[in-house]
C-alpha positions as CSV (number, residue, x, y, z in Angstrom):
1,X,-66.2,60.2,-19.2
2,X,-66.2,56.5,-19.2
3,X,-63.5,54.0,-19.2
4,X,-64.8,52.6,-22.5
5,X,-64.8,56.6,-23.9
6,X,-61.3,56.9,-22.5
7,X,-59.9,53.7,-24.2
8,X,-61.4,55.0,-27.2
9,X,-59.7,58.3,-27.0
10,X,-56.0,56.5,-26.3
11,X,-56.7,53.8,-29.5
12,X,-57.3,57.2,-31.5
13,X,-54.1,59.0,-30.8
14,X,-51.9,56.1,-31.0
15,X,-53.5,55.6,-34.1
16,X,-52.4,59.0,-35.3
17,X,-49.2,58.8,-34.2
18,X,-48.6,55.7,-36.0
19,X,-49.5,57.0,-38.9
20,X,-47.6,60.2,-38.4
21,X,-44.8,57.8,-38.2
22,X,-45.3,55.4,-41.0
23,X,-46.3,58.8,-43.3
24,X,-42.9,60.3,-42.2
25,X,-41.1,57.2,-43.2
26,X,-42.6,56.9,-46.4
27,X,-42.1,60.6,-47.4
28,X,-38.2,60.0,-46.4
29,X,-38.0,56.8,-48.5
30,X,-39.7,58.0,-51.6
31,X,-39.1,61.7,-51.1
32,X,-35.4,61.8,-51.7
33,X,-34.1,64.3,-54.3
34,X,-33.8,62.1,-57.7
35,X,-30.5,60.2,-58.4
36,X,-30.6,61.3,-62.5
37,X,-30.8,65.0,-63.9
38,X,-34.8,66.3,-64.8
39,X,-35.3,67.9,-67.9
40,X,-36.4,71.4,-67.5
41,X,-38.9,73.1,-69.4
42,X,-37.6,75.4,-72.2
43,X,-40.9,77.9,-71.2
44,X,-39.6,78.1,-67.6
45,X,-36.3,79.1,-68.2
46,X,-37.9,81.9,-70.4
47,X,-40.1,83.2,-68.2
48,X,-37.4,83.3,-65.4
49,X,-35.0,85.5,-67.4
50,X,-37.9,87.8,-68.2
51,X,-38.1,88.6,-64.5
52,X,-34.3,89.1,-64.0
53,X,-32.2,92.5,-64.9
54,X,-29.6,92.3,-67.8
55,X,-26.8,92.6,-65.2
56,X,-28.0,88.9,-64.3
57,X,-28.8,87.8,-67.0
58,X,-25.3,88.3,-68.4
59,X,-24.1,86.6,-65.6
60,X,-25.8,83.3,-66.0
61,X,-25.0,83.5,-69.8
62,X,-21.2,83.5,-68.8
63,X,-21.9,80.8,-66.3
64,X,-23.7,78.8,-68.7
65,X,-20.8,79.0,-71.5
66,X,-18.2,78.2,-69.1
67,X,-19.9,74.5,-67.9
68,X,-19.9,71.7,-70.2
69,X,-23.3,70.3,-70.4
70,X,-23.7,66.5,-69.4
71,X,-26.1,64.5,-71.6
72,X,-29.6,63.8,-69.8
73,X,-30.1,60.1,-69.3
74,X,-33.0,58.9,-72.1
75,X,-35.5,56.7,-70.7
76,X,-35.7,53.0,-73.2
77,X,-38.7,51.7,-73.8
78,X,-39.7,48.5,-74.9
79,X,-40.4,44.6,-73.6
80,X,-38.5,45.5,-70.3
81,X,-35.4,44.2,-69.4
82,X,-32.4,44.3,-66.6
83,X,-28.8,43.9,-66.3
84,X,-27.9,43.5,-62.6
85,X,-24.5,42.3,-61.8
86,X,-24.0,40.9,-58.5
87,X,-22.8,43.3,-55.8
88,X,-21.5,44.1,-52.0
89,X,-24.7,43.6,-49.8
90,X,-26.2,46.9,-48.8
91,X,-28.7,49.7,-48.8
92,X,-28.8,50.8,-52.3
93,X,-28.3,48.4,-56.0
94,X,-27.1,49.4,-58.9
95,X,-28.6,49.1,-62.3
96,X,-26.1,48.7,-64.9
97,X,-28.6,48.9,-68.0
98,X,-32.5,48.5,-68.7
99,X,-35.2,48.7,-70.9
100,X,-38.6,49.7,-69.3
101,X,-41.5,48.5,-70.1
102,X,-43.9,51.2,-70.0
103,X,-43.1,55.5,-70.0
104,X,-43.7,55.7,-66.5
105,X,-43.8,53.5,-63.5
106,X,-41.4,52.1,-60.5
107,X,-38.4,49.7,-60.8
108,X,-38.1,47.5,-57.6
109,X,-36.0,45.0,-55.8
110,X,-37.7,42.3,-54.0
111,X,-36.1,39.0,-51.8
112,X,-35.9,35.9,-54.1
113,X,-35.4,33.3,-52.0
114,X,-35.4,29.8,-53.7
115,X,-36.9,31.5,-56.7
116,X,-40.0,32.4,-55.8
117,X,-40.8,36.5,-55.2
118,X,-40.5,37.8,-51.6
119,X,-40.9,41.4,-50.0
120,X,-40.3,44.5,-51.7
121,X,-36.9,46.2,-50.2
122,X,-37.2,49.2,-52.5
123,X,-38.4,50.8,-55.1
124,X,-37.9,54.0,-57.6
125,X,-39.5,56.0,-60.3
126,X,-39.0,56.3,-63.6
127,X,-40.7,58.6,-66.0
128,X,-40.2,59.6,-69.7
129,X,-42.3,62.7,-69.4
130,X,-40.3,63.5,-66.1
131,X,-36.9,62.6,-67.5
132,X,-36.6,60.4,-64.6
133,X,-34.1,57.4,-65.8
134,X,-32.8,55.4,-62.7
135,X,-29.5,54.1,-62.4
136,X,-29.9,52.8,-58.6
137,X,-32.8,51.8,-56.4
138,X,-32.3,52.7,-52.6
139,X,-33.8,50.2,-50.1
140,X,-35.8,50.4,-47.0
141,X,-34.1,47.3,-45.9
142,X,-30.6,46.3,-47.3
143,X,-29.6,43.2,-48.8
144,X,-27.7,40.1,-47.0
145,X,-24.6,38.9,-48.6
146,X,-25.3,35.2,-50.3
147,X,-28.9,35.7,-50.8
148,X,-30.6,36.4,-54.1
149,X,-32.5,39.3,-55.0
150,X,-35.4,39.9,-58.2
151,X,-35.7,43.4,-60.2
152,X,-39.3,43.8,-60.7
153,X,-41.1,46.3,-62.7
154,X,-44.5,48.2,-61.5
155,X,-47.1,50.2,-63.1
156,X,-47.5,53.5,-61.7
157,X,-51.7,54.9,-61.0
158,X,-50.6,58.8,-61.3
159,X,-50.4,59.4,-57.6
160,X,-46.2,59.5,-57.9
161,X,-46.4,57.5,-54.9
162,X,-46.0,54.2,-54.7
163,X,-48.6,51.4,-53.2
164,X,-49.2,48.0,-53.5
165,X,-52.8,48.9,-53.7
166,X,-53.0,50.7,-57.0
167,X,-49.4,50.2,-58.8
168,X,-49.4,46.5,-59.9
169,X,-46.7,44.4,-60.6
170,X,-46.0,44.4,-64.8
171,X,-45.2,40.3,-65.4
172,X,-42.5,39.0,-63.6
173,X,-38.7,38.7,-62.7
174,X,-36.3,41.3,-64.9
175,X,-33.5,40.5,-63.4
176,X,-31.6,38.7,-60.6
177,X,-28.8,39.3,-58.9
178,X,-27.0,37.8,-55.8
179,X,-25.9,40.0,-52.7
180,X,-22.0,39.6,-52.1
């Protein structure tokens, strides 16, 4: 084998394990369990109690009268719109209302430094269909105390993952806020 063949071969592996790494990273940033409640299909709750005995069926009845049910979180639609108050620097922000411009797509923060758009620190999904209805957006990197920060709205291609490639950014700033 040549040397040529054997730098070849090392380029190759490192390659994979690079994107082993970065596809690891990804999955834990955007693979997290959802913040909000998910509707459930009425038809899968039926077909699940048709494969379970009365005895348990009885029992999830009683379970089910005994909790109170919380209200699911209804996705708004319309021209898109953010209320971010400003808050303690870190690795998560908190949305304290919006409006989203389209059923489904991602909610992110980005840096916003002397007003003009900077790197994406985070970004979540939202989906009408899905029930998903963020109230905060974790980051990848967190946010440093006296600088500003944009809320930005994507589309989302119908991969449920998100990419700069094929989710474009929908207009411009939301919302602003300043890390405390």
């Amino acid at each position: 084998m040549s040397e040529q063949e054997k730098q070849e071969g090392q380029k190759t592996v490192v390659s994979f394990i690079a994107g082993l790494l970065i596809g690891g990273l990804l999955v834990w940033v955007f693979g997290g369990t959802p913040t909000e409640e998910v509707h459930v299909d009425e038809n899968t709750d039926h077909e699940a109690s048709e494969v379970m005995d009365d005895a348990e069926e009885e029992a999830m009845d009683d379970e089910a009268e005994e909790e109170t049910a919380e209200p699911v979180a209804v996705l708004e639609v319309g021209d898109g719109a953010v209320s971010v108050a400003n808050q303690a620097a870190g690795i998560t922000v908190t949305l304290d209302t919006a409006t989203f411009p389209t059923e489904e797509g991602w909610v992110a923060v980005r840096s916003y430094p002397n007003g003009q758009l900077g790197s994406i620190l985070g970004a979540v999904r939202y989906s009408k269909e899905q029930g998903l209805v963020p109230s905060e957006i974790a980051l990848v990197a967190p946010t440093t105390a006296g600088r500003d920060y944009a809320v930005v709205f994507f589309t989302e291609d119908g991969d449920r993952s998100f990419n700069l490639a094929n989710d474009v950014q929908i207009g411009d700033v939301f919302g602003t806020f300043t890390a405390q």
